[in-house]
N, C-alpha and C positions, 0 to 999 in steps of 0.2 A: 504494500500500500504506500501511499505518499506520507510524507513526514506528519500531514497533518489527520491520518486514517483515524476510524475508530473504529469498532468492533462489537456487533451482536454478538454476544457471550452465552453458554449453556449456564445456566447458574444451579449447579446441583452439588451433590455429595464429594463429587471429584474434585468439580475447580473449590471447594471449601477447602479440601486438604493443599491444593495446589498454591491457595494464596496463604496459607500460612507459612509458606516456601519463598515469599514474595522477595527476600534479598537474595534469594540464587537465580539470579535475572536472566534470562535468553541474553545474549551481545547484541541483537538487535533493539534501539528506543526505542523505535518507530510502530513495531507491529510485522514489521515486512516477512518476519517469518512465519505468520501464521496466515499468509497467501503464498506459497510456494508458486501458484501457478504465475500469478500476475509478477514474482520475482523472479520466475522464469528459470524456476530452478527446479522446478517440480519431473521427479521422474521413477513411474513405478517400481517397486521394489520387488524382485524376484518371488520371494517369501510371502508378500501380501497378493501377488496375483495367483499364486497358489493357493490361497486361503479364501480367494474370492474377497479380497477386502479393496484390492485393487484391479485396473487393467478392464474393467468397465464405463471407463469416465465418457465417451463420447454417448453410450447410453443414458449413465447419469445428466450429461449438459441437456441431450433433446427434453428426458422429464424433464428436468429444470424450468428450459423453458416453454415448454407446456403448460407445468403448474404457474408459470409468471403471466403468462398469458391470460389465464382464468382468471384469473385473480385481478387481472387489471380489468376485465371483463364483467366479473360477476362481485367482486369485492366491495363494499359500501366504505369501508375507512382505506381502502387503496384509492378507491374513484374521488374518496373529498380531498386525499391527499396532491392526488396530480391534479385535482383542480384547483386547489389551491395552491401549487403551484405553478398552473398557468396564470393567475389572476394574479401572483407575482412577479410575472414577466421570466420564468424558469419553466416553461412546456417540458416535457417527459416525451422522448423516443425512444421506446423501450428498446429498441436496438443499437440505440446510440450510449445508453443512459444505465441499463442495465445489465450484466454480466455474471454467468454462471459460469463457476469456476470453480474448481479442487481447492481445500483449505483444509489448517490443520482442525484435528476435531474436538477441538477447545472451542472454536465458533462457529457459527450459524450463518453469519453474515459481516457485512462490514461498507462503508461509506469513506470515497474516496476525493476527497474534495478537491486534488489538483487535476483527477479528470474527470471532477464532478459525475461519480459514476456508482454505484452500488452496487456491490457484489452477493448474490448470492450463492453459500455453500453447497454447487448441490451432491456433494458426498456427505452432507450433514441432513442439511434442509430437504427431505426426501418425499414431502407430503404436504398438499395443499397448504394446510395450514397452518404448517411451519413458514412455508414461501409468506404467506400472506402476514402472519409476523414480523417475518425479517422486513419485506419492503415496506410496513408502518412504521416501523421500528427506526430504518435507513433514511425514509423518505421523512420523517421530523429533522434528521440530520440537514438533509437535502435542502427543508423548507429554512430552518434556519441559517445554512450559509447565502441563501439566497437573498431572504428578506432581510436577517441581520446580521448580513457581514460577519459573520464569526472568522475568529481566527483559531484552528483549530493546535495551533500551537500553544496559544497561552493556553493554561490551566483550568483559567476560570471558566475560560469561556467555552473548554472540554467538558467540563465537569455540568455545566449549564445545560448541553444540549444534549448529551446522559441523562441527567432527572429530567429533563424534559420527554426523553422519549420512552425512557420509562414508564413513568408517570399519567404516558396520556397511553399509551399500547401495550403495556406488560403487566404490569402489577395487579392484583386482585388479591383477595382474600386468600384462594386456593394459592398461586403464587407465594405469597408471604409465607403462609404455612409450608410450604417444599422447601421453604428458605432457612426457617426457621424463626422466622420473623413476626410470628402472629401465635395467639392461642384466644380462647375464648373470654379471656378476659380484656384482652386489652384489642378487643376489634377496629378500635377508631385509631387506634397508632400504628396498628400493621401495617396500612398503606404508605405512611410516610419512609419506614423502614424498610420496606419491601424496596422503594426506590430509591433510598439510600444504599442499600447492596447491591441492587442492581448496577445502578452506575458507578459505584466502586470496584466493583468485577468487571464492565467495560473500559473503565479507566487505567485502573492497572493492567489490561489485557496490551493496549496497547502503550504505555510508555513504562522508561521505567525509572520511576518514582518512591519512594517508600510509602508503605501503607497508612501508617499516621497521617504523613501528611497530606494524601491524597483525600483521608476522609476530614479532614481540618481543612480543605479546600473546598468538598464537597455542603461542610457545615456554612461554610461560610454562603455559600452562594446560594443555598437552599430554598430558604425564604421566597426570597423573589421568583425563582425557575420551579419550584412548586406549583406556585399559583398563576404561571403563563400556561393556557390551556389552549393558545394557538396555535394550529387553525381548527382543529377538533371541538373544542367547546366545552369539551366533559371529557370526564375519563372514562376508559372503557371497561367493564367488570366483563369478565368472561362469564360464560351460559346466559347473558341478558341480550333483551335488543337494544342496547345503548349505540351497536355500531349501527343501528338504522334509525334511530333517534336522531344521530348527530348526522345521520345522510342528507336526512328529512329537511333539518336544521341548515345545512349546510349554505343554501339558496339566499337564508336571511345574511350570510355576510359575505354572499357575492364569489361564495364556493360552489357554483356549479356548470357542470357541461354545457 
């Protein structure tokens, strides 16, 4: 990826042990290692195309983008995402814009903002709607290097459009609970936390940083990138219709086809 990448992240039991790990850093800041393919150094390994784990990929790209297809097609928070970022002067050519690609399987996805391009994993992302994940997930990235100029070098302004994409595509109840981040008592804080490790496992995914301080970056900035709910409008809870609520909605702030 480019210097200024980020990364849709698996956030489960593995990457939990993996970032207690966080000072045995990969040599790569950037992230670049966990696109092989886009650093052009990706090449199957003997061992794994005998195990079937590799040596499938031009299969895996066609699904890829099949399921990207659909999704841009029948999706309610993919379709208000590229409309809202046409109505920012950023149209979406999924051919130009989107890219399925081999990655390590630590992520899912990942947004490239020096060729303004999104990648989806598809030796990870293997199913609708995981696809359709990733490109909300990417496409919050997408809308805010567009509309506010982020720099995805500085910190803050990583860490911003993390809880942001969290916050409005990832997190739920069930989410926090996988994370560890919810119980039945304290249901109105799970969500805050939920997108606090979320984007602290995106963030350390791609730079590298020590963990303290990434989440003393992420505290700081919180506040304010919490409570930015554009262009969605609301969060999304999973098993609800909130992603056709905010479809619906979309038209009122000039989010639509």
């Amino acid at each position: 990826m480019s210097d200024g990448s980020t990364a849709e992240t698996k956030t489960n039991t593995e990457n939990n042990t993996n970032q207690k790990n966080s000072n045995e850093k990969k040599p790569d800041a950037w992230g670049y290692d966990l696109y092989p393919e886009r650093k052009g150094s990706f090449k199957p390994k003997i061992t794994n195309v005998l195990i079937g784990k590799e040596g499938k990929e031009n299969i895996e790209k066609l699904k890829c983008e099949q399921n990207v297809f659909k999704c841009v097609q029948t999706s309610p928070i993919v379709k208000i995402m590229m409309a809202a970022l046409k109505s920012s002067g950023c149209p979406i050519d999924i051919r130009r814009h989107i890219s399925c690609e081999v990655c390590d399987y630590s992520v899912s996805g990942g947004y490239d903002p020096e060729l303004n391009q999104i990648v989806v994993c598809q030796n990870v992302s293997t199913r609708k709607g995981m696809v359709q994940g990733v490109l909300a997930h990417e496409m919050i990235h997408m809308f805010d290097f567009c509309r506010n100029e982020l720099d995805f070098k500085n910190m803050e302004h990583l860490a911003c459009t993390e809880i942001r994409a969290a916050n409005l595509t990832h997190c739920s109840f069930a989410s926090a609970w996988s994370q560890g981040d919810a119980s039945w008592t304290k249901i109105k804080k799970a969500h805050e936390d939920c997108v606090k490790t979320k984007a602290l496992y995106s963030v350390l995914a791609v730079r590298q940083i020590d963990k303290l301080e990434a989440v003393d970056i992420i505290e700081k900035v919180f506040p304010k990138c919490y409570q930015d709910l554009e262009p969605i409008g609301r969060r999304i809870r999973r098993n609800s219709d909130d992603m056709f609520r905010a479809f619906r909605e979309a038209k009122y702030y000039g989010y639509d086809d």
